[in-house]
Every structure is written in C-alpha cells, then in structure tokens.
C-alpha positions in Angstrom: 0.0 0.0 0.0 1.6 2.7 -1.4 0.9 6.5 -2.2 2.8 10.0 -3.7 4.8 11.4 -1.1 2.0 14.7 -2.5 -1.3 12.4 -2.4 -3.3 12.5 0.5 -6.6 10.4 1.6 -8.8 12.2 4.0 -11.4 11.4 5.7 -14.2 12.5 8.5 -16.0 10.7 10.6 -18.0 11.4 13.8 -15.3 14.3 14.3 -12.2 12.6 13.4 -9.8 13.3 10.9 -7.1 11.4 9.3 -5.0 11.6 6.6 -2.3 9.0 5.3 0.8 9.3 3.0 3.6 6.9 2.3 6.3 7.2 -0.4 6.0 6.8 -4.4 6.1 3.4 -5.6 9.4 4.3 -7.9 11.3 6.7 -5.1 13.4 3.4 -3.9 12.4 4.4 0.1 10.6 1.3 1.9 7.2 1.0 1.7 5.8 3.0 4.9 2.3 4.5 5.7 2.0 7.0 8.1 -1.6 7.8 9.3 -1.8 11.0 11.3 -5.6 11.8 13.5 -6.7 14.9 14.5 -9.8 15.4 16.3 -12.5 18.2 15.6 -14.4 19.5 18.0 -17.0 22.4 16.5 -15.1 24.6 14.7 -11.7 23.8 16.4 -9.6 20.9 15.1 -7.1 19.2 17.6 -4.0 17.1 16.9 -4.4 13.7 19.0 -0.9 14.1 20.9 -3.0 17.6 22.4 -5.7 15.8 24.0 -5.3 14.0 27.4 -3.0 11.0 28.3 -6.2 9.1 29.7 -7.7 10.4 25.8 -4.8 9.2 24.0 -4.4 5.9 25.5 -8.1 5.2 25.2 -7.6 6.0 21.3 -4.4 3.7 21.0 -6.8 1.2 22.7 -9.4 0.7 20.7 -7.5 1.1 17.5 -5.3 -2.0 18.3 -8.4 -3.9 19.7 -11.6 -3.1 18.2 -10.5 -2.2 15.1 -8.4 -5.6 14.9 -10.9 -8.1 15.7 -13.6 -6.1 12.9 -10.8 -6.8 10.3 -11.5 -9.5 7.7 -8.1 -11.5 8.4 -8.0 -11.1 11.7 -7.0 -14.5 13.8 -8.1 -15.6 16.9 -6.3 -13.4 19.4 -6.3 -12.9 22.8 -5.3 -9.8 24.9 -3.7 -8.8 27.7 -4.1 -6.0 30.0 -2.3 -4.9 32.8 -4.4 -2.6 35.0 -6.2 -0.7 31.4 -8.1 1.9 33.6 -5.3 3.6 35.0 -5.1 6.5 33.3 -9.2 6.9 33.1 -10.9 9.1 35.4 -14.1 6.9 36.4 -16.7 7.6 33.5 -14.1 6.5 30.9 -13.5 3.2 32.9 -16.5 2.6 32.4 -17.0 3.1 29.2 -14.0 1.0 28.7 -15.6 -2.0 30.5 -18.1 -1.9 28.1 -16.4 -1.8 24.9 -14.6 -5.3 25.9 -17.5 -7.3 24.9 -17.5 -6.0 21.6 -13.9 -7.1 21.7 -14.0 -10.5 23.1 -16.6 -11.9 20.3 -15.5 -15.2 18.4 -13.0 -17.0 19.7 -11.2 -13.7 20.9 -10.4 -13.4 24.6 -9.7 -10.9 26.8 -7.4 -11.1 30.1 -6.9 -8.2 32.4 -5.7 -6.8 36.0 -7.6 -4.5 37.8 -7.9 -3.0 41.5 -10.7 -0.6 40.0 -14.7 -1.2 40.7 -15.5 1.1 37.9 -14.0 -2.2 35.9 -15.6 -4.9 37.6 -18.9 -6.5 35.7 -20.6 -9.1 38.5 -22.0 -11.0 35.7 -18.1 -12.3 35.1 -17.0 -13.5 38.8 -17.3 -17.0 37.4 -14.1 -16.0 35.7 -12.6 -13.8 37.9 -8.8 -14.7 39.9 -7.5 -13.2 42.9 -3.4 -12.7 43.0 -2.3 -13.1 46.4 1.8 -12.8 47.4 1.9 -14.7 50.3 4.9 -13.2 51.4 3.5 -9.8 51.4 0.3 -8.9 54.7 -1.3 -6.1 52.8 -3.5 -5.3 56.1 0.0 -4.8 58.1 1.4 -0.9 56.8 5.0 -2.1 58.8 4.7 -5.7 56.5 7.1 -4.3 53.9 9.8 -3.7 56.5 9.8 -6.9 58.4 9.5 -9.1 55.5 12.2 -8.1 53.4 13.9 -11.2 53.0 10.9 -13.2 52.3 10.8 -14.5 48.7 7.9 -14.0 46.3 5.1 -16.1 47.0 2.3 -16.0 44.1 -0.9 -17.7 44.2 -3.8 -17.3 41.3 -7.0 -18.7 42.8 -10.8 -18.4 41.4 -12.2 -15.6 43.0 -15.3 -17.9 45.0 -12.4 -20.0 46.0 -10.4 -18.0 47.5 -13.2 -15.5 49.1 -14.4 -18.9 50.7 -11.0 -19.7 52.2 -10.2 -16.1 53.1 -13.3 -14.6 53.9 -11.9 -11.8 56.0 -9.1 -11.2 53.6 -11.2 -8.3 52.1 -8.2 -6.4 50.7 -7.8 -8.4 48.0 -11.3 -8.6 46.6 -12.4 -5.2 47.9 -13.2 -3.9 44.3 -15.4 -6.4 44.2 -17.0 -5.4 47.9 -17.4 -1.9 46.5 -19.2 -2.8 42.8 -21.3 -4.9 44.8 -22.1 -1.8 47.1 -25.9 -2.1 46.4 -27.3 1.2 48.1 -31.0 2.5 48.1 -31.5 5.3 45.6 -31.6 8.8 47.6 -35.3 9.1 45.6 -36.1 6.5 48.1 -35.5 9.2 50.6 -39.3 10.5 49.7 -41.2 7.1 48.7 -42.9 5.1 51.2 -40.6 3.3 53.4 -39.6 0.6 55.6 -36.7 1.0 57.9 -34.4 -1.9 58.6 -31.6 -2.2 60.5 -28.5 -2.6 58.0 -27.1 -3.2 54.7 -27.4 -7.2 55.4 -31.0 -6.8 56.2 -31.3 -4.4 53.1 -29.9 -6.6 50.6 -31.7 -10.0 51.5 -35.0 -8.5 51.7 -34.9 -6.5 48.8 -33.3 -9.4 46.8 -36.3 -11.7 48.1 -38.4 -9.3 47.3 -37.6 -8.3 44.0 -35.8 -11.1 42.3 -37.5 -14.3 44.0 -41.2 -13.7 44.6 -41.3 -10.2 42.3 -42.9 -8.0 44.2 -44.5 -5.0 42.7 -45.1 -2.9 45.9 -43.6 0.3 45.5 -42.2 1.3 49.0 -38.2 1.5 49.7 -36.4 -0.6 51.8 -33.7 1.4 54.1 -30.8 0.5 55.7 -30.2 2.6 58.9 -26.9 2.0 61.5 -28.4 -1.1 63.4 -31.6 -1.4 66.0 -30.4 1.6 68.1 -29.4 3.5 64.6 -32.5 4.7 63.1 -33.4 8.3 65.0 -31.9 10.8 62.6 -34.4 8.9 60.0 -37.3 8.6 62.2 -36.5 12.5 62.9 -36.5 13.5 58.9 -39.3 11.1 57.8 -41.8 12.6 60.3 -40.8 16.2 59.7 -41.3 15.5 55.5 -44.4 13.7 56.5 -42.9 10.7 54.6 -45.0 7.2 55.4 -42.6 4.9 57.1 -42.7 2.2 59.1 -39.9 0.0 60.6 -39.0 -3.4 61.0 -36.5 -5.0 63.3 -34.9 -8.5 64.1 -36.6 -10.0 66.9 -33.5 -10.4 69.1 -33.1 -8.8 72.6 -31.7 -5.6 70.8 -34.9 -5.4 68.4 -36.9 -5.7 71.1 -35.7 -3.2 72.9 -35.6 -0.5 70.1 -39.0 -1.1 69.5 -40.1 0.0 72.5 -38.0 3.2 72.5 -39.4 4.1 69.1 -42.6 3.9 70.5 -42.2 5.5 73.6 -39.7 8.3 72.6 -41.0 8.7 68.9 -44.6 8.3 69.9 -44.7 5.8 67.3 -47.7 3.5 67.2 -47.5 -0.5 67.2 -48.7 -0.8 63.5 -45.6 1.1 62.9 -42.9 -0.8 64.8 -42.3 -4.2 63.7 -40.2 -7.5 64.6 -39.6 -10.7 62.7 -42.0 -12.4 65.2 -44.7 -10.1 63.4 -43.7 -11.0 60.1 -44.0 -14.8 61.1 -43.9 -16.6 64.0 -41.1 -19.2 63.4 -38.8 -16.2 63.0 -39.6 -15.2 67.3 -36.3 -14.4 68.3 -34.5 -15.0 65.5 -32.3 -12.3 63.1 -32.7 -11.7 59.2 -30.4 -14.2 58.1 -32.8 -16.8 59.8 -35.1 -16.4 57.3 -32.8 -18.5 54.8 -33.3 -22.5 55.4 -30.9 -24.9 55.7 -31.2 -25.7 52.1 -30.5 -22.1 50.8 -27.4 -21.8 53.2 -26.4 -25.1 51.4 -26.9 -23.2 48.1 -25.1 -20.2 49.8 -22.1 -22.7 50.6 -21.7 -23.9 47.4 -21.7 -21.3 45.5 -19.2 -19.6 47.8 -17.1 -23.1 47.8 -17.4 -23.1 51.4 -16.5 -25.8 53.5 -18.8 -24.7 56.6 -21.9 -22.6 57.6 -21.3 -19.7 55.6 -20.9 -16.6 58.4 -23.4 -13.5 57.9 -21.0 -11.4 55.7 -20.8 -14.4 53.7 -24.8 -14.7 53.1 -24.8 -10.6 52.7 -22.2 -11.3 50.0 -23.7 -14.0 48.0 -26.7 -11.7 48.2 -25.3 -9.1 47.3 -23.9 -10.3 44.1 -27.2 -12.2 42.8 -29.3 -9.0 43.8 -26.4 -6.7 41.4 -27.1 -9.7 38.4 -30.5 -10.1 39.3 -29.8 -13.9 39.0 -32.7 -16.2 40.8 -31.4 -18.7 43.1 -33.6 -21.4 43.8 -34.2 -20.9 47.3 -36.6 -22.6 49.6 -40.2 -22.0 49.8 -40.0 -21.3 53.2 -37.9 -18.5 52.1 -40.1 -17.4 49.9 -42.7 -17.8 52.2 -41.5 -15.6 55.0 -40.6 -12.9 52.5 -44.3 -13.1 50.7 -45.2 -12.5 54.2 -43.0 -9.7 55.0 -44.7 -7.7 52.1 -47.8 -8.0 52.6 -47.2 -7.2 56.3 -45.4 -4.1 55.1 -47.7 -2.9 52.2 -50.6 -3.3 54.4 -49.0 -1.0 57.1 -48.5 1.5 54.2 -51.8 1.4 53.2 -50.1 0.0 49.8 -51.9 -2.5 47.3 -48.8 -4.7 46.8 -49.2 -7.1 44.1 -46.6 -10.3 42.9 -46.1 -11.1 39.5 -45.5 -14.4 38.2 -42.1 -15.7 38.7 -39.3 -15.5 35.7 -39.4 -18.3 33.7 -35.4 -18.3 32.9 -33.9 -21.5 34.6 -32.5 -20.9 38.3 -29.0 -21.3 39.2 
C-alpha cells in the first residue's frame, strides 16, 4: 500500500480526521504508511498528541483492539491488560468495560488486572482470579519492613475459591465489595418506606423481594446504622411527612428499640415491627434466619465453602445475585417468610402490593 509522497486520503468521521501518505512506488524508500488523526471539535480541530494521556491511551486502545478483531483477516487473538483503567478518570472506565464485549466476540479473549470497581462486571466473577503474594500482609502498613527477605510467593486462585477460604481477607477482593455496594437510591428518601436495621437486612429483603417472589409494591427498603441506629431517619421522615414504618430483628436488641421508638417517637404498634410479626417461626430469630438450611447449602456452594457460611458471607452472595438479578432457587420457606413480609409491610403503608409471576429463565 503505497501512495505519492504529494497524495493525501482524508477522511471524516463522527469528528475525526485522518489523513495518510507513504512514499512513491518508484522513489526506492521502503514502503511505509504514516496515518496522522486529528480530532475536531466544532469549529476547532485538535492534533491527538493535544488531547489527554487518559484520551490518548483510550484512542491507541481501541484502535489496536476493536478495530483488529472487525478486520477480515483477523485471527483468533487474545489480549492482555495490565491494569487498562489507569489513566481513566471513572466515567471513561467505564466506558472501557463496556467496549470489551464488543472485543472479546468469536474465539477472541480478553485477560486483564484490575484493582478498580469502575471495571468490575458481577456478571463475570465465574471468571474472575484473585493474585495473592503470600509473602507480602497487605493489612499490616510495617509488613514491607519486616518481610524483606521473604521471597515472592504467588498464588492465582478463582475468585469464589479464595473469598471462601479467606473470607476476612477483604483487601484483595475489595473492588469487588465496593461494585457490589448495592445502596438504596436517595429518591427512596421521599417514597414510602420501611426502615431496617442494616445493609445485610437491606440486601436479603430487597433481593427476596424483587428477584424471588417479584414484588410490585412500590415502597423502599432502608438500611439505617443497626436497632439503636435509626433516630436521625425517624427525625427526617416525620418532619417531610414521609410514610414509614420500621422493622427489626426480633432479638433482645430489636426488642428493645422497638419500644424506645414507640415511647420516645410516639410511634404506634402498626408502625414498629419484629420478625416475630412478620411470622412466628422467626420469634427471636435475626434476618439471616429467614434463609433455610437448604439455601445456606446453596449459599455454601456457590461460595465453595466448607462450613456454615458466616453472615457477611450470606450478605455477599446476596449481594452479588441482587447486582445480576440472577434467581437462586431458594426454599419455599424463604419465599414464604418474604411473601409475608410484604404483605405485612404494604398493608401498614396502606399499599396494594401485588406479585407477578415468577421469571421463567432457569435458576442457578
């Protein structure tokens, strides 16, 4: 592919400019093509080496990717990244994330190291690895000094493998802890709502609810700072007149906050709930009680546990089905007790909550 050192091909697309030149056929020089960009924005044109590092890299990126796999004689390839997003402010990362499906089509593949959330997609933890250096204690800030003369120590382990093993090892997989961050919307702030007493509590019900039985009713579900935690909400619901009501474990701590709400808050009884109201098996038990022994099986196996799994365990594997909105087959007991739970709530809200049928795609 050769041109006149005077010819010039140009082109414009979505903004972009390029233009290529390469030598006469007849001048004896080696056959080179040169392909210069140059972006325009409005009336302003920009050479690519003006634009940001983050910009340029992103550029080079999909260029060498993109553009490679959509060529006709393009192989089977498959690419590596080391840590792509680190020149990306976090919009860009995540626009990066999802260009790599368009990449990784046929029997391309795609392999890359991250410590960003903005590039974690909890639809691919089945294929995820943690990297661990054994000879390195990333929760220790004096490790580096006293383990100086240890030797390199790498491990690759599937990500439910090793989160099963090393559940409080949370350093390693804490992008993962922070995609998986599933946090009311602040709209929810002015919607009818039930109080709970944490992010656990948040993200079993509201999985239950949505995902497993599909609830319709449209009231939020809050996470406050425990049993104890809820008076700076109870404060700003009742002075926006928002309907709210609250719902507790049914241990010795929920037992006691309900009565302070009540007594302090002037709350009424239809207003303050415990498990024991939402059904009776559940009388002095905690949320996590309202999973069977059959769904903490499922829990365990998915997690490749080899005991019980522990409560931050169950609010992870909740977590991460609830961000998929993947249906576990879960017990009818579950499903009972949550059924029960929103009708219980809905009613107390003066709500006409409604289930529709369950999804028909094939539980995991």
């Amino acid at each position: 592919m050769a041109f006149s050192s005077s010819r010039k091909a140009e082109g414009r697309q979505k903004g972009l400019v390029n233009r290529i030149q390469g030598p006469c056929q007849d001048s004896g020089e080696s056959k080179k093509v040169y392909v210069d960009f140059s972006l325009k924005d409005g009336t302003s044109q920009y050479d690519l080496s003006e634009r940001s590092l983050g910009f340029r890299w992103f550029f080079s990126f999909l260029l060498f990717t993109l553009y490679r796999v959509s060529a006709k004689q393009a192989g089977p390839t498959l690419f590596l990244l080391d840590e792509p997003a680190s020149n990306l402010h976090s919009r860009a990362q995540m626009q990066l994330l999802e260009s790599l499906p368009k990449i990784a089509t046929g029997s391309n593949q795609i392999m890359y190291s991250t410590h960003s959330h903005y590039m974690i997609n909890p639809e691919w933890l089945d294929q995820a690895f943690i990297v661990s250096n054994s000879a390195i204690d990333y929760d220790d800030v004096t490790e580096t000094s006293k383990n100086k003369n240890r030797h390199t120590d790498v491990h690759v382990d599937k990500y439910r493998t090793f989160v099963g093993k090393n559940p409080d090892k949370t350093t390693y997989f804490q992008p993962v802890l922070d995609k998986l961050d599933v946090s009311p919307s602040k709209i929810d702030l002015v919607r009818p709502s039930v109080l709970v007493e944490g992010k656990g509590d948040y993200i079993v019900l509201e999985y239950g609810r949505r995902v497993v039985i599909g609830a319709e009713s449209e009231y939020a579900i809050v996470p406050t700072r425990g049993a104890a935690g809820m008076d700076e909400l109870v404060g700003l619901f009742l002075g926006w007149g928002v309907p709210f009501v609250i719902c507790l474990d049914d241990d010795q701590a929920g037992v006691a906050a309900k009565g302070v709400y009540i007594k302090e808050w002037g709350l009424s009884e239809s207003r303050v709930f415990t498990l024991k109201d939402v059904d009776l098996s559940l009388s002095g038990k905690r949320i996590e009680d309202l999973l069977e022994g059959s769904d903490l099986d499922a829990v365990r196996d998915v997690m490749s546990l080899t005991s019980r799994p522990t409560k931050s365990q169950i609010q992870l594997f909740f977590s991460e089905k609830l961000a998929r909105r993947e249906r576990v087959s879960l017990s009818e007991g579950f499903q009972s007790k949550v059924r029960s739970f929103d009708r219980l709530i809905s009613r107390a809200l003066n709500l006409e909550g409604s289930v529709r049928p369950t999804p028909s795609a094939p539980a995991s």
